[in-house]
N, C-alpha and C positions, 0 to 999 in steps of 0.2 A: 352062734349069735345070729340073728335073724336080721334082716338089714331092711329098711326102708322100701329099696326095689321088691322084695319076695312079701311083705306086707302092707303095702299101701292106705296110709290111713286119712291122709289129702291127695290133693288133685296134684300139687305140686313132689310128691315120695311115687310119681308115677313115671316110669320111663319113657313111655312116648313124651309127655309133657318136659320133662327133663331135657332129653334129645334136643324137642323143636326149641327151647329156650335157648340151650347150647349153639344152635343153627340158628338161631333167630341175632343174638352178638356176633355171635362169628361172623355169619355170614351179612350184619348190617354194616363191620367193619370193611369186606370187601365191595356194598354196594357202594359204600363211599367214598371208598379208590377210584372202582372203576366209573361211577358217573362223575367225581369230581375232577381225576387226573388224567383217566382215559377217555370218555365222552361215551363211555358204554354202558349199557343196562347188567344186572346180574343175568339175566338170563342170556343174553347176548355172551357176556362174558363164558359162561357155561357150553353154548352153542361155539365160540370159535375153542374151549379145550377140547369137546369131544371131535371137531372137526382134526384138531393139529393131532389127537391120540391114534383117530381112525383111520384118517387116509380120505378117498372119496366114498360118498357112502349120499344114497336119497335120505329124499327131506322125511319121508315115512320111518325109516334106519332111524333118523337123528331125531327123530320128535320120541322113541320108543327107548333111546337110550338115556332122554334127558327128561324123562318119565313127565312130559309135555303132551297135551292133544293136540292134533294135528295143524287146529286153527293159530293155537299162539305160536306153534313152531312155525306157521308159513306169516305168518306178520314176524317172526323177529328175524329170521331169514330174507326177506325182502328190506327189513332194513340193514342188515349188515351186506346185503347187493347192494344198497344205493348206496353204502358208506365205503365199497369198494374192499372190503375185508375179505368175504367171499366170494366165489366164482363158481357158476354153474354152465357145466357142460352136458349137452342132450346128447342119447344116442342116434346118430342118421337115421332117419329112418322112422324115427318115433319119439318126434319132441315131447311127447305125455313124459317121459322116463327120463329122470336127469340126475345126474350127480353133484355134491357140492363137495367143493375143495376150499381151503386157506388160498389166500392170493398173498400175495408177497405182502402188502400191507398188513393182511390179516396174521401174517407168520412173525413180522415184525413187531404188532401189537400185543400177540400172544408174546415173545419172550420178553416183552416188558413188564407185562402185568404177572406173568407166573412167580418171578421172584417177591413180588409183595404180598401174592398169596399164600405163598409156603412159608413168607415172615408170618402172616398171622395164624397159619398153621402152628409153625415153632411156638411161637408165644402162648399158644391154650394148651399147646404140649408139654410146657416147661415146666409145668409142674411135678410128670411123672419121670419116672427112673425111662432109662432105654430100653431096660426089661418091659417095666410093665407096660411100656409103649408098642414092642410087640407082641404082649398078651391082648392089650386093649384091640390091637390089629384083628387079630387070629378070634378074638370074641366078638368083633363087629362081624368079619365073615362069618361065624356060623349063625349069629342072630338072623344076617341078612336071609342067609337059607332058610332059618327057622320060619319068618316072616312071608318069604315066597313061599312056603310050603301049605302054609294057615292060609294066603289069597287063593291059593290053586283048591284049598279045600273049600271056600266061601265062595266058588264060581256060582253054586247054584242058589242063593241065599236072595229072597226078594229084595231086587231095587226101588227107590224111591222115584215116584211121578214128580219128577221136578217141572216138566213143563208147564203141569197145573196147578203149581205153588203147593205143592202137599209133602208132604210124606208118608208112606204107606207105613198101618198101624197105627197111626195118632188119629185123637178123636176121642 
């Protein structure tokens, strides 16, 4: 039987499109949370899990895990500094180089909000068995490889002149 995913015949029987629709609810239900209950953005949100998972780690580390550029990672970091969540410590010697950690506020707001996350985790997952929950695991890992594997092969693939409102090849 041939299924929707291996023959696409709309935009919508497309797995990327599928995915972002799926992340696009899911993750409107935690922008909700967290700007309503917590006073946090999702990306902020995002910026204090991979701080509480990592440890300390620079703002370059953190911008390349939370698959951000460098500019929106150093404005959402400067606001979770003014808001006290995060703390950044420089090494002697060479303020250019700095680490960010959780600050006690930040460790506190993170185990607030992780339990509402992994509810609306549960809740998109309630649908499947516990098996096929860790097949769907074990099949997101190797797509995700699949995926790194096809970018490392398009490194050489022309880019578009965005600075001059174009796109290379149209016309």
């Amino acid at each position: 039987m041939t299924s929707r995913l291996d023959a696409p015949r709309r935009y919508d029987d497309m797995l990327l499109y599928r995915i972002n629709r799926l992340r696009a609810v899911g993750g409107g239900m935690v922008l909700r949370y967290c700007e309503g209950q917590f006073g946090i953005t999702r990306r902020e949100w995002v910026m204090l899990a991979l701080l509480h998972d990592s440890g300390p780690i620079s703002s370059s580390d953190l911008a390349g895990r939370a698959d951000l550029d460098k500019s929106a990672t150093s404005k959402a970091v400067t606001t979770l500094l003014d808001k006290g969540l995060v703390e950044r410590t420089t090494r002697p010697g060479d303020r250019r180089y700095s680490l960010l950690t959780l600050s006690d506020k930040g460790r506190e707001l993170h185990a607030r909000v992780l339990p509402v996350v992994e509810g609306i985790t549960r809740r998109i997952l309630a649908g499947l068995s516990r098996d096929e929950v860790a097949v769907l695991d074990d099949m997101l890992a190797r797509m995700q490889s699949e995926a790194e594997a096809l970018w490392a092969e398009a490194a050489d693939l022309p880019r578009a002149d965005r600075r001059h409102g174009g796109t290379r090849g149209a016309g």
